[in-house]
N, C-alpha and C positions, 0 to 999 in steps of 0.2 A: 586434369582434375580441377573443377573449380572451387575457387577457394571463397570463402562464405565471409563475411562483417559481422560485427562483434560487438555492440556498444552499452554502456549505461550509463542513465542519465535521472537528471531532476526533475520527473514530473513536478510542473504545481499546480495548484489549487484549482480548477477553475479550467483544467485542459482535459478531453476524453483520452484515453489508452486507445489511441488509434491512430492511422496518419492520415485519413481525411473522413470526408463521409458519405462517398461512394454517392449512391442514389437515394437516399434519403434525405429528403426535403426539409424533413423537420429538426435535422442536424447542420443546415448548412449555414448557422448565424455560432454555432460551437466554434474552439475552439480545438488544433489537431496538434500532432506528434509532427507532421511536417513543418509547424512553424519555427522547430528550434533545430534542426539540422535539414539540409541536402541529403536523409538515410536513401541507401540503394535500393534501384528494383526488386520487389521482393522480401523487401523489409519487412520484420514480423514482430509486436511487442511479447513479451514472455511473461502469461499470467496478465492481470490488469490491476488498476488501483482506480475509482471511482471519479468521478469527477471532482466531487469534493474533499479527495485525498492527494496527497502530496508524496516526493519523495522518489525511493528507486526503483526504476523500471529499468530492466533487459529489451534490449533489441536483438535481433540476430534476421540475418538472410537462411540461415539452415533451420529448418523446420523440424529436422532429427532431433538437432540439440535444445531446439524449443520444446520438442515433448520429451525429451528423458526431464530436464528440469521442470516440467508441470507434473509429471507424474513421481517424478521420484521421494515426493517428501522432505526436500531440503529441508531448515528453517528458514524461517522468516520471521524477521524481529522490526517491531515499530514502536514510536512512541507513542501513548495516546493523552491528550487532554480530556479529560474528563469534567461534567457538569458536578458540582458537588465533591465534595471528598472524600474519598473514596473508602470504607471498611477492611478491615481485616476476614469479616465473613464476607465480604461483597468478592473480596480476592479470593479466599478457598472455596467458593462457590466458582466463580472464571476457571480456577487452576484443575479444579476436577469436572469442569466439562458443563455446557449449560443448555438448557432447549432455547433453539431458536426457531423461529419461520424461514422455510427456504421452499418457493414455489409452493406452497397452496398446501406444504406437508411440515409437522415436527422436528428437529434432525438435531440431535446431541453432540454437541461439540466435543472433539478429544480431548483428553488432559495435555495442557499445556505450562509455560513457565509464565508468572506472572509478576511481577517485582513492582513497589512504590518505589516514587524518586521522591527524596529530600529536598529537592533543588529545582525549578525551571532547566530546561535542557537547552544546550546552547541551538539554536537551529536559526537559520534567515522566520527573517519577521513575518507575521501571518497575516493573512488577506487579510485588509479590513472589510470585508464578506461576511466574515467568521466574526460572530457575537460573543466575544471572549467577554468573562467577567460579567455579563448582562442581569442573570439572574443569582445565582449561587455563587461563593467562591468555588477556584478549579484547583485539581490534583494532576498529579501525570503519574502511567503508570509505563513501564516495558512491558510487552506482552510478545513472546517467543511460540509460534505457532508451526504445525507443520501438515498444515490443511491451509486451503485458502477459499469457502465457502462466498456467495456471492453477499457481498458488503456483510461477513460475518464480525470483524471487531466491533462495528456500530451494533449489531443487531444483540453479540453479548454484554457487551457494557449497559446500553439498557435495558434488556432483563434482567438486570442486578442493580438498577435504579440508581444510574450514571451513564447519562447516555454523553456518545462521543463527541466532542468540541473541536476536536484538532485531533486528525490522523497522518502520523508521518511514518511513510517505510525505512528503514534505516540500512538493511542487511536479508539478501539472497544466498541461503547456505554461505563460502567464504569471500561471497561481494560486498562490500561496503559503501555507504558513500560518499566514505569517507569527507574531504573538503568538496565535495560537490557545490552548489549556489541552486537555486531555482535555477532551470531552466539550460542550466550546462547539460555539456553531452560529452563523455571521451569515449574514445575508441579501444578497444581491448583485442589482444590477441585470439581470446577464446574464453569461454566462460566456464569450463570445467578443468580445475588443476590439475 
């Protein structure tokens, strides 16, 4: 029986959810998922986070256990920076669900959890890429989802006039990441308790 690899890690800022980039030309000055481990043949990221986003990503060699955790609905929790400060109606607007553009169509975001932070959140330092503080002061919110539309936290945040500054994943159903760093990788037994 073969036995399958496991891993989560710190994307950051500035790398694709991928491990290289095949035959695309116009990918190959990117950066990949193979530059921060030796993963095995067969390696597969679980779900993605954009280039311009940070934080936890799933790896696995088993493609079973890739699609039960894309299709099943986990949560998924990240921080976000936000341009501006963010409203009380700008949040129960997010929490019961907002239009956004996804490919050329409409599509209503589900109700999700949405929470302001009082505090800056402890995290590794952010690209100096990322124009923190440039125009507006910034807010941070937790935003708890159990959809993952493509680059949908950017696309709700500003349609409620706070577009995203800083996107960090935090938590994969009961993954955390936790003391992770940019750019670490550990190895896991298996990704479903």
């Amino acid at each position: 029986m073969k036995t399958h690899s496991y891993y989560k890690l710190y994307k950051p800022f500035g790398m694709l959810s991928q491990l290289s980039s095949g035959e695309d030309k116009q990918l190959k000055k990117k950066k990949f998922l193979s530059e921060l481990h030796p993963f095995p043949k067969g390696s597969m990221p679980i779900g993605r986070l954009d280039e311009k986003s940070e934080g936890l990503l799933l790896m696995t060699t088993n493609g079973k256990i890739s699609d039960i955790i894309n299709r099943s609905g986990l949560e998924k929790e990240y921080l976000v920076q936000l341009d501006g400060n963010i409203t009380t109606d700008a949040i129960t607007i997010l929490e019961n669900g907002v239009a956004i553009g996804l490919f050329g169509e409409t599509y209503m975001t589900k109700p999700c959890k949405v929470f302001l932070l009082d505090h800056e959140p402890s995290l590794p330092k952010p690209s100096p890429k990322l124009r923190i503080g440039v125009h507006r002061p910034n807010s941070w919110i937790r935003i708890i989802l159990k959809e993952g539309k493509f680059r949908q936290i950017r696309k709700m945040t500003a349609a409620v006039g706070f577009p995203t500054v800083r996107l960090v994943r935090i938590r994969i159903g009961q993954i955390t990441i936790e003391t992770l760093q940019e750019r670490d990788v550990q190895e896991l037994k298996d990704l479903i308790p």
